[in-house]
C-alpha positions as CSV (number, residue, x, y, z in Angstrom):
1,X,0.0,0.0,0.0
2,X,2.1,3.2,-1.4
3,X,2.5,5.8,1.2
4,X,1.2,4.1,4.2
5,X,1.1,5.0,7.5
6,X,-0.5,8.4,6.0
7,X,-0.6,9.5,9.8
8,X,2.5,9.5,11.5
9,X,2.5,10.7,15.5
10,X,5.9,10.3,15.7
11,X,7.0,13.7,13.2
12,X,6.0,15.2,16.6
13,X,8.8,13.7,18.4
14,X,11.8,13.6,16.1
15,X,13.7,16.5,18.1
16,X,13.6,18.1,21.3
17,X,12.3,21.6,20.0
18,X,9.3,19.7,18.6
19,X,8.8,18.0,21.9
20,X,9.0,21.0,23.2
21,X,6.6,23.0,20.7
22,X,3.6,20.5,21.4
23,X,3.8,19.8,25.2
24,X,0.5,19.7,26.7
25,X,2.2,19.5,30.5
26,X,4.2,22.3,31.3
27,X,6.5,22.5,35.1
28,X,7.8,25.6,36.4
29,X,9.6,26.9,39.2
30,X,6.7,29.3,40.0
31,X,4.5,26.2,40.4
32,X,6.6,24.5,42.9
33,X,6.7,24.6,46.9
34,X,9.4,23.5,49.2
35,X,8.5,22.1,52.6
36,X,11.4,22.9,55.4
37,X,11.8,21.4,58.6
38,X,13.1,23.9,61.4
39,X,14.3,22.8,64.6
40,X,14.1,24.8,67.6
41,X,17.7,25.3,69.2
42,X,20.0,23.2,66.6
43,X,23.4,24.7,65.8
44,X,23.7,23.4,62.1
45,X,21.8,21.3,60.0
46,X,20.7,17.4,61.1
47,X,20.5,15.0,58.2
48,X,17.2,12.8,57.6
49,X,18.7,9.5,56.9
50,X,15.4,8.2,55.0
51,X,15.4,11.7,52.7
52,X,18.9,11.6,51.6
53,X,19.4,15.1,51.1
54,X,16.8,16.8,53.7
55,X,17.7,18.3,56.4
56,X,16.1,19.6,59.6
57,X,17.4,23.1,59.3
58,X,18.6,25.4,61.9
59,X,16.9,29.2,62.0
60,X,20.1,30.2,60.0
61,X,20.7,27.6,57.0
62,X,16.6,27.7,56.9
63,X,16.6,31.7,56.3
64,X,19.5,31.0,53.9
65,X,16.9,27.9,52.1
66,X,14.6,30.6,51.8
67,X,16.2,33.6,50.3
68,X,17.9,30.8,47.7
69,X,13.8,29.5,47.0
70,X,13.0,33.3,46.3
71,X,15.9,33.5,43.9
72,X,14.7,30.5,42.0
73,X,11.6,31.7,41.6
74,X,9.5,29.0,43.5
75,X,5.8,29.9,44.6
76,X,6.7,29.2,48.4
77,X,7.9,27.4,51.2
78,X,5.7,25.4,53.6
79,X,7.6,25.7,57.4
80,X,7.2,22.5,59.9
81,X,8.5,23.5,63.0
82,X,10.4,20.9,65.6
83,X,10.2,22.0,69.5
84,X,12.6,20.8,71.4
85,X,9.6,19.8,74.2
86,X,6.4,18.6,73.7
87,X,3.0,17.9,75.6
88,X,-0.1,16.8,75.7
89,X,-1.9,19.8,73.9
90,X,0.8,20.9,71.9
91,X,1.5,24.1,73.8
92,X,4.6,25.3,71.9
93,X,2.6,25.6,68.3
94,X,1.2,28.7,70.4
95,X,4.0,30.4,71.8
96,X,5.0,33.3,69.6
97,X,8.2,32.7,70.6
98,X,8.1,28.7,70.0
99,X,10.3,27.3,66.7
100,X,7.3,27.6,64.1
101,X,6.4,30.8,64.3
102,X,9.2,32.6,64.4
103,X,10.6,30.5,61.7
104,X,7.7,32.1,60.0
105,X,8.7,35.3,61.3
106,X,12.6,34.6,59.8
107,X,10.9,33.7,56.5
108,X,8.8,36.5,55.9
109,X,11.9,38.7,57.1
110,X,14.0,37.0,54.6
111,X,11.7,36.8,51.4
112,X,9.6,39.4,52.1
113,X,7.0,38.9,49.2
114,X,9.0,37.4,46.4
115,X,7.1,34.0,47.1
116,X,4.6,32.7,49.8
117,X,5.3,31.8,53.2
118,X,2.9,28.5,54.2
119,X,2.6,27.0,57.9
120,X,1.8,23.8,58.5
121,X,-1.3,24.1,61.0
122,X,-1.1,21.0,62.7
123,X,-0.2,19.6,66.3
124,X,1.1,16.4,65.4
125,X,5.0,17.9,66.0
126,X,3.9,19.3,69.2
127,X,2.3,16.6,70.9
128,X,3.9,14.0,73.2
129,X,1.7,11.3,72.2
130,X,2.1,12.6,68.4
131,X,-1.8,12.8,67.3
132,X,-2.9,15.9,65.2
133,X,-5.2,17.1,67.9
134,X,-5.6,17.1,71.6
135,X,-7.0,13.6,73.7
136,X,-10.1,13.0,75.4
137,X,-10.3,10.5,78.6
138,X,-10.7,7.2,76.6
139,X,-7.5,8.8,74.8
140,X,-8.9,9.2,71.0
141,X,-9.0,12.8,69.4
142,X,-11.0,14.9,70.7
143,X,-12.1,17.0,67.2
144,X,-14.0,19.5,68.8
145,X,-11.1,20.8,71.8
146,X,-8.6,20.7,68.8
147,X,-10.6,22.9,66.6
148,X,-10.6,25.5,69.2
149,X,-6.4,25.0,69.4
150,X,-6.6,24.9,65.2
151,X,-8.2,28.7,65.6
152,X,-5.5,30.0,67.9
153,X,-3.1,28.4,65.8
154,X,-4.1,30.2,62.7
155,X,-4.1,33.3,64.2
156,X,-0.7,32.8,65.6
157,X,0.5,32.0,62.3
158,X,-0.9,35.2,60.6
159,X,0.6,37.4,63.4
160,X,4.0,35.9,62.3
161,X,3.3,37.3,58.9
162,X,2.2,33.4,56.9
163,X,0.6,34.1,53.9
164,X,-1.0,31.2,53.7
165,X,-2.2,28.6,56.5
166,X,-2.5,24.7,56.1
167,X,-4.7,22.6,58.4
168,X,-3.5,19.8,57.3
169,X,-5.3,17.4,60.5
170,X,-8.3,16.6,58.7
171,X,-10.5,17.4,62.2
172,X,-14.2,17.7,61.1
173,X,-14.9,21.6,60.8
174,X,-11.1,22.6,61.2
175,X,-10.9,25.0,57.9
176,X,-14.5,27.2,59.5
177,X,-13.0,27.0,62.9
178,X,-9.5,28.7,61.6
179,X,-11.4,31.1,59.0
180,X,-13.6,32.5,61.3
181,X,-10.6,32.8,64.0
182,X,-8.6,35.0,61.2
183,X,-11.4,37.1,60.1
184,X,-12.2,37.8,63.6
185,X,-8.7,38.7,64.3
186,X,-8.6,41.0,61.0
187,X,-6.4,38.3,58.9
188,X,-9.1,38.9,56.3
189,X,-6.5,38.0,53.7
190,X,-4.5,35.3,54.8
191,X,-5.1,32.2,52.3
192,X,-6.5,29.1,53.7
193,X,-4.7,26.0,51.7
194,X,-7.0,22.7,53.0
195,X,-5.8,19.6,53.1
196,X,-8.6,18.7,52.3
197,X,-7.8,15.2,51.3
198,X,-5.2,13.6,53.3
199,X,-4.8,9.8,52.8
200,X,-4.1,7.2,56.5
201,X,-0.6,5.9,54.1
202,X,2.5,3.8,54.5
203,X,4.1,7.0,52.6
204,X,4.4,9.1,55.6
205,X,7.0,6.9,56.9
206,X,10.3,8.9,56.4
207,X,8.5,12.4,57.3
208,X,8.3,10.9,60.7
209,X,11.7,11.2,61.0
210,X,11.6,14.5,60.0
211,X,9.4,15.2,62.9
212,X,10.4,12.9,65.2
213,X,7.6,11.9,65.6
214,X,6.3,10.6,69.1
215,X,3.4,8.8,67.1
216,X,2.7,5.2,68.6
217,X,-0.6,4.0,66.8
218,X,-1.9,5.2,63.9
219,X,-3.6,8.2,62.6
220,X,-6.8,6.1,60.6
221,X,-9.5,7.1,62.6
222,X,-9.1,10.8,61.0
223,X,-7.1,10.3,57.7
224,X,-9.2,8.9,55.2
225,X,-9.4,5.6,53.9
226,X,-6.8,4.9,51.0
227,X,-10.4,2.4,49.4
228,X,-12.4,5.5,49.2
229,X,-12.3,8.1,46.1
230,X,-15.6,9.6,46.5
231,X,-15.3,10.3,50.2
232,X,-12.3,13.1,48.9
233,X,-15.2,14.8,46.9
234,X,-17.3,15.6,49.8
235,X,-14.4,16.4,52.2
236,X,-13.5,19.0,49.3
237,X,-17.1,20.2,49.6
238,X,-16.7,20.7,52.8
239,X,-13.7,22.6,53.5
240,X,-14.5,24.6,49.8
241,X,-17.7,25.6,51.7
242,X,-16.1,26.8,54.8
243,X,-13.8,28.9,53.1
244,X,-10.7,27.0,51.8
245,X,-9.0,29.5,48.8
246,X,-6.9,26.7,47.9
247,X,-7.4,22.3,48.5
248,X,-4.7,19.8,48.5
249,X,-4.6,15.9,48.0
250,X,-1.5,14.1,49.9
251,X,-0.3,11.9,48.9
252,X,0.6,12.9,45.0
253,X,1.9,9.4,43.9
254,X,-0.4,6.4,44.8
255,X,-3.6,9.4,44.2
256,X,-3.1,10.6,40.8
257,X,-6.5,9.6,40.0
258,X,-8.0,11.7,43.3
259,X,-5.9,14.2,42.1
260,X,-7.8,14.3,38.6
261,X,-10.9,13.8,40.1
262,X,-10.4,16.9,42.8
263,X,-9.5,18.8,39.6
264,X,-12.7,18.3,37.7
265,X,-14.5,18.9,40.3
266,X,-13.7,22.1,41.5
267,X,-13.0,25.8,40.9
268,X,-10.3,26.9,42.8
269,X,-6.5,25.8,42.9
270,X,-5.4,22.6,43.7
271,X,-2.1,21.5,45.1
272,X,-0.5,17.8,46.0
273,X,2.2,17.1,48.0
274,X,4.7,14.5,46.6
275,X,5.3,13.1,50.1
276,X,8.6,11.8,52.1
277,X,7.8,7.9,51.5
278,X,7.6,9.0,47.4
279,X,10.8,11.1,47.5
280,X,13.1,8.4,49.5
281,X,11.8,5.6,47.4
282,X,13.6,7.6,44.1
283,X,16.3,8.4,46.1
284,X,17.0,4.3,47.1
285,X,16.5,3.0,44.2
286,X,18.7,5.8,42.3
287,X,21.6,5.0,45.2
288,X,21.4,1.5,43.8
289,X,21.8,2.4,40.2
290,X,18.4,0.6,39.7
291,X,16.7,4.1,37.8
292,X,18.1,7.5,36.3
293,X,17.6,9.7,39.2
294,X,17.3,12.8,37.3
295,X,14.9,11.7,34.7
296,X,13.0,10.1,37.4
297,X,12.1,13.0,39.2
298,X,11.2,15.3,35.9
299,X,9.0,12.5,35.3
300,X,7.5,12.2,39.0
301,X,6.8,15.8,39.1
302,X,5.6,16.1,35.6
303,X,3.3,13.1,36.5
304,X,1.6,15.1,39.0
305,X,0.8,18.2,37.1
306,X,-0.7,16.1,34.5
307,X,-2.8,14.4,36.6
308,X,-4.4,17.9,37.2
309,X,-2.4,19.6,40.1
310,X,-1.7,23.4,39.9
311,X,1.1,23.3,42.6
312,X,3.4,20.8,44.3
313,X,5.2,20.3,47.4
314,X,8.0,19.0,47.0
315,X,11.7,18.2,48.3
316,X,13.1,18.6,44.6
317,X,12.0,22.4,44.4
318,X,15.1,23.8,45.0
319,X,16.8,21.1,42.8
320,X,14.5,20.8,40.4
321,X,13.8,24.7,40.0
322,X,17.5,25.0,39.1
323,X,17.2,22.5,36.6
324,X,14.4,24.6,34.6
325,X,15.7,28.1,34.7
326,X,19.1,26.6,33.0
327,X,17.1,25.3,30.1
């Protein structure tokens, strides 16, 4: 048959500017968000040995992470903060002068408004037991007390300077509870980013470490259900309806398809976090020879955007920011 294939997919792939012409999935450094881990009273930086390459920073090196992320061009940093004591109710995410938020305070004093500062609003580093919220009697989470701590928390945050506020504890009512706690304190503009849909996964494993953790249990009664894809609909509903600007699905990886889904179904930003367990498993396997490290990555992150996610958080920013601007 003279001339056939007449339709040939592959002219659009015989060089790298072509590639590059018809891309339908595009990654940039302004879409990109890198989580640091701050740690009240170190003197330099402590290596996570399950995220090769992550560090829990001191106030110093993480001011220095910061102004280098602004440089880059990233969208922001999301601050975890690491107390060097913990209790039952988390007291130290309060303190204005505890490791969070003046981290916060160090970032906004550092970047200014070249990209977004982002708190994690959350307990789970400031409890002894290492649940995202406070205990009743019978020792399970008391949602309702820890909503109350979640509004304080938010406040305290937007004091600091955060642009934007996570509640990443998936409590029943948390995003309301920390809206109404901002607009009644005049933080009329701070942006609310929901985790809305936050997964009970394996993949959490290495950010423990990060943490450390005190976590003995397991967080299922709270996170949801890694069986259920409709469930992240409604819980999207929920925290659109009580005022999230922005949702986010964690983890990215094992939830493209939530991711997608989230994305069809809504008007507003979405953002997924490419997790610890995700990171360190690329990392392993590239120690071992077993995968191209770099292309892996590229193709991780570029994974996720496809699936539908308008930002990331991830612990290839920096790295993977530098990468695009020398293209």
């Amino acid at each position: 048959m003279s001339g056939f294939p007449e339709v040939r997919p592959r002219r659009l792939r015989t060089s790298a500017a072509v590639r590059r012409l018809v891309a339908e999935t595009t990654l940039e450094p302004r879409q990109l968000v890198l989580p640091l881990f701050v740690r009240e009273g170190a003197r330099e930086p402590i290596a996570i040995k399950s995220m090769p390459g992550v560090v829990q920073h001191t106030r110093d090196t993480a001011r220095k992470a910061i102004a280098e992320a602004a440089q880059l061009g990233l969208g922001g940093v999301m601050l975890f903060g690491i107390p060097s004591v913990k209790d039952e109710t988390g007291s130290g995410a309060l303190d204005p002068e505890g490791i969070l938020n003046v981290a916060i305070e160090d970032a906004v004093s550092e970047a200014g408004d070249a990209l977004l500062v982002m708190s994690d609003l959350c307990l789970d580093e400031f409890t002894s037991h290492g649940h995202c919220g406070v205990l009743d009697a019978a020792g399970r989470v008391d949602n309702d007390a820890t909503l109350a701590i979640y509004a304080e928390m938010g406040v305290a945050h937007a004091s600091a300077g955060a642009h934007v506020v996570g509640p990443s504890g998936m409590m029943d009512g948390q995003v309301g509870a920390v809206r109404t706690a901002l607009d009644a304190a005049g933080f009329v503009d701070t942006v609310i980013l929901a985790y809305a849909v936050k997964y009970a996964s394996a993949f959490f494993g290495p950010f423990r470490e990060a943490v450390d953790s005190s976590l003995t249990g397991d967080r299922n009664t709270y996170q949801q259900d890694n069986a259920n894809s409709r469930e992240a609909i409604r819980e999207v509903d929920l925290d659109i309806a009580e005022g999230a600007d922005m949702v986010m699905v964690k983890p990215a990886l094992a939830y493209l398809d939530i991711i997608r889904q989230v994305r069809d179904h809504v008007n507003v930003p979405v953002a997924a976090y490419n997790i610890s367990g995700e990171y360190a498993m690329v990392e392993a396997a590239a120690a071992n020879g077993w995968i191209d490290r770099d292309r892996a990555i590229m193709e991780t992150l570029t994974a996720i955007r496809r699936a539908g996610a308008d930002t990331i958080l991830t612990y290839w920013a920096t790295e993977t920011a530098q990468t695009l601007n020398h293209r």
